[in-house]
C-alpha positions as a printed NumPy array, in Angstrom:
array([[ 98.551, 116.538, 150.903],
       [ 95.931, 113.921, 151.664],
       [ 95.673, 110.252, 150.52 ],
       [ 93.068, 111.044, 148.125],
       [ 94.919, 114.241, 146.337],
       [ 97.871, 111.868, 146.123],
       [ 96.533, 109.135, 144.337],
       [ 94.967, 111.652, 141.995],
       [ 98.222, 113.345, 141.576],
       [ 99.629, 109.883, 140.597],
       [ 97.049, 108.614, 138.469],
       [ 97.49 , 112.141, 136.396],
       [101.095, 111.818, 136.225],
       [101.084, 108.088, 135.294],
       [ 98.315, 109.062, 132.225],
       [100.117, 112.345, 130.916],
       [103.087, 109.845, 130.011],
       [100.54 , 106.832, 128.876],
       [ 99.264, 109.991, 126.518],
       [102.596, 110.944, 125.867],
       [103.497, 107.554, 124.396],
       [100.377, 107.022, 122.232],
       [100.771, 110.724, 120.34 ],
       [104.286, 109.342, 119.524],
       [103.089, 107.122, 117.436],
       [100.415, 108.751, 115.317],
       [100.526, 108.205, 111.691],
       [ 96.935, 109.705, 110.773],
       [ 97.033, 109.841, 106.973],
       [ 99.973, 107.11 , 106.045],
       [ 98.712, 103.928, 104.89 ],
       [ 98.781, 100.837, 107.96 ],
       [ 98.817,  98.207, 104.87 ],
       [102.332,  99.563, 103.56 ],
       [103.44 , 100.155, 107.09 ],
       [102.781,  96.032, 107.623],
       [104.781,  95.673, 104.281],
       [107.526,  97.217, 105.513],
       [107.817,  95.378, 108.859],
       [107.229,  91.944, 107.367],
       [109.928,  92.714, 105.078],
       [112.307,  94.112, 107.876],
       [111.59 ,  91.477, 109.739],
       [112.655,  88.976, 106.698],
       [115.852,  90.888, 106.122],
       [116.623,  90.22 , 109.85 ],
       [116.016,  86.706, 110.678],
       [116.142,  85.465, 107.36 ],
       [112.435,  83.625, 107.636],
       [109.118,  84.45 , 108.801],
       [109.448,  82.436, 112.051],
       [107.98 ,  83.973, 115.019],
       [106.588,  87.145, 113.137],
       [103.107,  88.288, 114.002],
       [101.69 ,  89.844, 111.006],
       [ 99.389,  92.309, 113.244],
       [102.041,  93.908, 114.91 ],
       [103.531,  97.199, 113.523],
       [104.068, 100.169, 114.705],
       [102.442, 103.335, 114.775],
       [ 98.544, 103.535, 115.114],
       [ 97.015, 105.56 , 112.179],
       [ 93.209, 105.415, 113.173],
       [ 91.471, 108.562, 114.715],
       [ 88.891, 106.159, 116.334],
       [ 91.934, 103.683, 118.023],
       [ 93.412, 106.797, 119.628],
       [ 90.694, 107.727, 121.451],
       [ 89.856, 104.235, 122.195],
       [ 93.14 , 103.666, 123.357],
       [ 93.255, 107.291, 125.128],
       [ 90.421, 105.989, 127.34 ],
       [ 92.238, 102.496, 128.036],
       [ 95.209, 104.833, 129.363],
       [ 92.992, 107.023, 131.492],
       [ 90.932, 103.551, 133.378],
       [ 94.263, 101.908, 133.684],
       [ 96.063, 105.138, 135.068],
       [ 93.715, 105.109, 137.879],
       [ 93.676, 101.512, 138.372],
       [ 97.726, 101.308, 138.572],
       [ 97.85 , 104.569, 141.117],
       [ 95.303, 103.005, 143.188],
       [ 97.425,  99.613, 143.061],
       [100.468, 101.461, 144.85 ],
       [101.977, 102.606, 141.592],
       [103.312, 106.608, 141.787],
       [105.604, 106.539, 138.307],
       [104.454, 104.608, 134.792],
       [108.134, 103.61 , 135.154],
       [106.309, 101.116, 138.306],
       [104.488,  99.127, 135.369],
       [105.609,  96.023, 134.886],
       [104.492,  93.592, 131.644],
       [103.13 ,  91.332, 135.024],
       [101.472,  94.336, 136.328],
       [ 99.446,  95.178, 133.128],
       [ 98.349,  91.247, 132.889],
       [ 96.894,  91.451, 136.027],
       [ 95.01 ,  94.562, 135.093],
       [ 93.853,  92.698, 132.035],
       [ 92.748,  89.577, 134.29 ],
       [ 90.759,  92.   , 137.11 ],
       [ 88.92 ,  93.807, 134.262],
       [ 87.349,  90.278, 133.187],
       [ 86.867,  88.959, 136.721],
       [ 84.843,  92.368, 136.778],
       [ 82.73 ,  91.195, 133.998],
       [ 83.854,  93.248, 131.262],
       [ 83.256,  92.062, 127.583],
       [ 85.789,  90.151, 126.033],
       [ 85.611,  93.042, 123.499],
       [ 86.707,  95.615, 125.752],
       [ 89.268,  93.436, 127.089],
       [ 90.882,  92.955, 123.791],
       [ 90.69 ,  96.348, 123.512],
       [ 92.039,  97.053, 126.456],
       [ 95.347,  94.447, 126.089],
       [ 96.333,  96.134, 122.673],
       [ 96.257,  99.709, 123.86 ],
       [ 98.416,  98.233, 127.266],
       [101.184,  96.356, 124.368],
       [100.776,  99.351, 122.051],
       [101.391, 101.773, 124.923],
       [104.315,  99.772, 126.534],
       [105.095,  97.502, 123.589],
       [104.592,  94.316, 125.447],
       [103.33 ,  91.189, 123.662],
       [100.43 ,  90.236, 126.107],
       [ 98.742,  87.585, 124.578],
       [ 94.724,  85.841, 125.497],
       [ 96.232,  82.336, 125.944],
       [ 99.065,  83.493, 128.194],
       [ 96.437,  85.185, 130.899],
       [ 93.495,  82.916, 130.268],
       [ 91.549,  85.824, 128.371],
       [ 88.176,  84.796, 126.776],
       [ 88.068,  85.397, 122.678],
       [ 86.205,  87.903, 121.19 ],
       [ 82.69 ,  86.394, 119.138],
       [ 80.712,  88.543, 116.976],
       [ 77.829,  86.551, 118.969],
       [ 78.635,  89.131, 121.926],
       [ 77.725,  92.102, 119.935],
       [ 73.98 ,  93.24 , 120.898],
       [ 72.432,  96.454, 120.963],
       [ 73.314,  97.606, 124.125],
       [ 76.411,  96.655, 126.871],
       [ 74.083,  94.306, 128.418],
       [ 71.939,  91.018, 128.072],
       [ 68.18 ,  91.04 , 126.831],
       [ 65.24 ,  88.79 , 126.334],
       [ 66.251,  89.203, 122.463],
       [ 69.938,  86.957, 123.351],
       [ 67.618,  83.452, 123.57 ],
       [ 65.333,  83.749, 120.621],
       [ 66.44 ,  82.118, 117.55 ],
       [ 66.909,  83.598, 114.345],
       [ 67.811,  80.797, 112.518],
       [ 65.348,  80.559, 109.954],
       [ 66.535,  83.96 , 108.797],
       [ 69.575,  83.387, 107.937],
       [ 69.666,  84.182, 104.52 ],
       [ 67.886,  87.711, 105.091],
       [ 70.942,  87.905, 107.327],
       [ 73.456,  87.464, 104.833],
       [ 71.649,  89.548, 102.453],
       [ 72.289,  92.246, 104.883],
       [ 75.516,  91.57 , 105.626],
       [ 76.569,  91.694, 102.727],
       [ 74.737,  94.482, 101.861],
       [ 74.193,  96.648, 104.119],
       [ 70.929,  97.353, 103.797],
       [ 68.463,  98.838, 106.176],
       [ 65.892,  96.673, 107.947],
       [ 62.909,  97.818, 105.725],
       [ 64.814,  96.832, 102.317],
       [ 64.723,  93.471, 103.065],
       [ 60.886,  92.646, 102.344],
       [ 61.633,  95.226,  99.182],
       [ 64.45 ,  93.817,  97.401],
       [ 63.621,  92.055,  93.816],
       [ 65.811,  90.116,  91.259],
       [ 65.963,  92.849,  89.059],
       [ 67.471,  95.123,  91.65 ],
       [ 70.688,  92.942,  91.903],
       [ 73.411,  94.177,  90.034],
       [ 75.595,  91.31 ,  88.859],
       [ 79.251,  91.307,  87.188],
       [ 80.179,  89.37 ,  83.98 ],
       [ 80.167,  86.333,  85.729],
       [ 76.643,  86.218,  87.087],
       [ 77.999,  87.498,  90.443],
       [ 75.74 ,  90.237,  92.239],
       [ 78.168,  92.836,  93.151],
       [ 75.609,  95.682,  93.915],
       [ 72.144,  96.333,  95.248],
       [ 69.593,  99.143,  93.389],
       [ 67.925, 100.054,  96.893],
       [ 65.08 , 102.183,  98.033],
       [ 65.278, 103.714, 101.436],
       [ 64.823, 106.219, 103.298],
       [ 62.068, 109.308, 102.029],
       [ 61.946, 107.305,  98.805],
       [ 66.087, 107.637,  97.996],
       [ 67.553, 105.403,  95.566],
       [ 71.048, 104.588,  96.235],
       [ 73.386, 101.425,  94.99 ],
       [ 74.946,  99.595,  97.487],
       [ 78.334,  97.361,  96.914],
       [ 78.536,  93.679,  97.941],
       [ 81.288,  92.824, 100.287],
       [ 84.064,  91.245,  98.448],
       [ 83.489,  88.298, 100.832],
       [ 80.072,  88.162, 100.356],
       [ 79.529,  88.126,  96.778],
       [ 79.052,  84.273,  96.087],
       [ 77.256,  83.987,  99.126],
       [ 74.527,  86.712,  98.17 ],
       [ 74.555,  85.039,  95.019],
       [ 73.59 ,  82.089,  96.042],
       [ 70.578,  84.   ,  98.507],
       [ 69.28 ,  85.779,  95.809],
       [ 69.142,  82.5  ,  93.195],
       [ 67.581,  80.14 ,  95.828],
       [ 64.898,  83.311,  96.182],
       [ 64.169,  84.325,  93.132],
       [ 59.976,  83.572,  91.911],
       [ 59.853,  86.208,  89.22 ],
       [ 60.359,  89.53 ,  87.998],
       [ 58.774,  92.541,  90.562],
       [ 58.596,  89.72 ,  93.321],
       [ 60.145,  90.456,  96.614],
       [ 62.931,  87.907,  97.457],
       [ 61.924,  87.559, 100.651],
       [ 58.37 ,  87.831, 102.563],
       [ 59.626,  88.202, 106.061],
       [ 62.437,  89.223, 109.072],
       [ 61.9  ,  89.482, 112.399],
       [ 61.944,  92.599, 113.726],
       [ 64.017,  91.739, 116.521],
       [ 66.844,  90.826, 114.917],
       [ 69.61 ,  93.915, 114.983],
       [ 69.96 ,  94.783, 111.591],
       [ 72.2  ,  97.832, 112.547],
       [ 74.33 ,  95.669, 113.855],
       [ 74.853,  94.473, 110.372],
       [ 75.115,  97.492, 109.178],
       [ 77.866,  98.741, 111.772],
       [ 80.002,  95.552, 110.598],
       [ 79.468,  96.192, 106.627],
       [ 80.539, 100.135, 107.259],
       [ 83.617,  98.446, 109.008],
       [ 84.572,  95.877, 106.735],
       [ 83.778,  98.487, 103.5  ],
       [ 86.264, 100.415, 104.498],
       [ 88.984,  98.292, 105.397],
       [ 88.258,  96.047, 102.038],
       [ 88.741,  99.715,  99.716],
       [ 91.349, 100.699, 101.816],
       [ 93.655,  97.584, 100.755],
       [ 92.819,  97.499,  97.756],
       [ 93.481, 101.141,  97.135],
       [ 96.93 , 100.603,  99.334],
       [ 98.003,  97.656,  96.885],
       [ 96.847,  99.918,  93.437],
       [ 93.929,  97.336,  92.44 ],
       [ 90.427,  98.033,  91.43 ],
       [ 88.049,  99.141,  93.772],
       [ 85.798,  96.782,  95.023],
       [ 87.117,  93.339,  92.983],
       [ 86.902,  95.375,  89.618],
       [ 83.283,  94.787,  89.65 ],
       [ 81.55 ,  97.902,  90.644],
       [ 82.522, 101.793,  90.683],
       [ 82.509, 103.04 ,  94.575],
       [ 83.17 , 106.489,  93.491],
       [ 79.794, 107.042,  91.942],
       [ 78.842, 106.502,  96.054],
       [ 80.86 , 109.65 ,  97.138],
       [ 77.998, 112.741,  97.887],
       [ 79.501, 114.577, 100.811],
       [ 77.881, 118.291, 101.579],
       [ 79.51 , 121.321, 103.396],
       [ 82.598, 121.15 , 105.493],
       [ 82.942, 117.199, 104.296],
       [ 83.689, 118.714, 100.927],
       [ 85.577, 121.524, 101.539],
       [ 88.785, 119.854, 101.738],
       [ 90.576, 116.281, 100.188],
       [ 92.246, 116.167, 103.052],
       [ 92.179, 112.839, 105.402],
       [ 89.191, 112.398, 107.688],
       [ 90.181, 111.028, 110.697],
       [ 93.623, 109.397, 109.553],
       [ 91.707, 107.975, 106.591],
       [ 91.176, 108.696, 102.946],
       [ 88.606, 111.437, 102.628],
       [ 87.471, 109.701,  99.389],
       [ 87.347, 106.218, 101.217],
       [ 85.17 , 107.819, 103.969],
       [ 82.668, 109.191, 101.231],
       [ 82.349, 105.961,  99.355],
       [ 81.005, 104.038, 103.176],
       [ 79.042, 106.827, 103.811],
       [ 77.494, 106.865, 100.292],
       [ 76.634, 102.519, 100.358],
       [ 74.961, 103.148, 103.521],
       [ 72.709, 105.727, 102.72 ],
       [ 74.351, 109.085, 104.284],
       [ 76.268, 112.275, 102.697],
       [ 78.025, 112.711, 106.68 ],
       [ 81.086, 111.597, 107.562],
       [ 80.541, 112.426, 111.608],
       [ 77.303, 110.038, 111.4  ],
       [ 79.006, 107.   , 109.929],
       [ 82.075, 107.546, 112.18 ],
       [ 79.729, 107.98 , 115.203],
       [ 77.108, 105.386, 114.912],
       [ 79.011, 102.672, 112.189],
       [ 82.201, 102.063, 112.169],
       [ 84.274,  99.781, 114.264],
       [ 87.994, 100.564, 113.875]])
């Protein structure tokens, strides 16, 4: 046996137990937010305070999307440990995996992937590997373009749109909404809150579209300081460079994590204010079954897919969401 077929024989053997110890600790279908519960609380009953507990960690990943993402961290690392002298994933050391962590952002990687990376490496050996302790660069939504690399697009400055970009943030509208919008399509709550958005998209489709719990006063105050009368546009213009999938991709993701606590701690949907499951429209094999999509509520998944315009679960898992 050669060098080469070695090394491969390694790397395979290190990354069928990386595997091995991921699968363990699938819980596709259980509920993360009750899982945290139950670790803060076991963590109380220990140590008798909250001292020292890190709310983030708990075990068990119960995401579709993070295994694979994490599946792929094994796979690059199992390569990168066998080619660092490593023959057993009994060789990897917490040190070891900080140094892998380091190389991959001398190498220029995102600090996105790198975070990535570091909580597949503690999930996988259950190491606390923290940013500060290896001089790791945060994570700033300011990184997140269109593609893996820079573009002429990074320098301009999009400044003067800011409220177009909150309206779509909190939204989750499509680009060509934005010049189409009026007062009278803002759905607001009791209060005087808009919770909702009456919007007309694609092939002439009407769909309603919830506000971000986070965003509601903020929209608000957009759509006040923009109103000029009834059938008026809010606004007159948005630059067409300015990624508004992006915005879209981080609505999707924060949609679904906002329904899913709120459906995990047995309060109304979406503050109380507005009725997600009107959203739900899925077709053909989506509807066939209730069953969890991807370690997440079925009915959950529908209700994203239905705010951002689409009856396919595979689309909005593919192209949206971030988890």
């Amino acid at each position: 046996m050669n060098d080469s077929e070695k090394l491969h024989g390694a790397a395979n053997r290190i990354n069928r137990n990386l595997q091995h110890q991921l699968l363990a600790q699938k819980r596709f279908g259980q509920s993360k937010h009750e899982a945290k519960q139950k670790a803060r609380e076991d963590y109380l009953q220990k140590h008798g305070n909250l001292k020292g507990y890190n709310p983030s960690k708990v075990d068990g990943i119960f995401s579709f999307k993070t295994m694979e993402s994490y599946s792929q961290t094994a796979k690059e690392f199992s390569v990168w440990a066998a080619n660092h002298g490593c023959k057993n994933a009994s060789d990897i050391s917490r040190e070891f995996a900080g140094q892998y962590l380091k190389e991959r952002q001398a190498d220029g990687k995102s600090a996105w992937t790198v975070s990535k990376d570091m909580s597949a490496l503690n999930k996988i050996f259950n190491y606390d590997l923290s940013k500060a302790e290896l001089g790791l660069k945060n994570r700033s939504l300011v990184d997140i373009t269109r593609s893996r690399n820079k573009t002429a697009n990074d320098k301009r400055n999009f400044s003067k749109y800011n409220d177009q970009i909150t309206f779509a943030k909190g939204t989750g509208c499509r680009r060509q909404s934005i010049k189409k919008v009026c007062p009278e399509n803002c759905v607001r709550n009791a209060e005087g809150k808009v919770v909702a958005v009456r919007l007309t998209e694609k092939g002439g489709k009407i769909r309603v579209a919830p506000v971000l719990n986070e965003y509601k006063d903020r929209v608000t105050e957009v759509v006040d300081k923009h109103i000029t009368g009834v059938g008026k546009p809010l606004f007159n213009t948005y630059d067409s460079h300015i990624d508004n999938h992006a915005f879209r991709s981080e609505y999707a993701t924060a949609l679904m994590y906002q329904l899913e606590s709120e459906r995990a701690a047995k309060i109304a949907l979406c503050g109380g204010d507005f009725d997600p499951r009107t959203l739900v429209n899925l077709r053909g094999k989506d509807a066939e079954t209730d069953a969890p999509y991807r370690g997440h509520d079925r009915e959950i998944c529908g209700m994203v897919s239905g705010a951002l315009g689409h009856n396919r679960l595979e689309i909005v898992f593919q192209n949206y969401l971030r988890l």
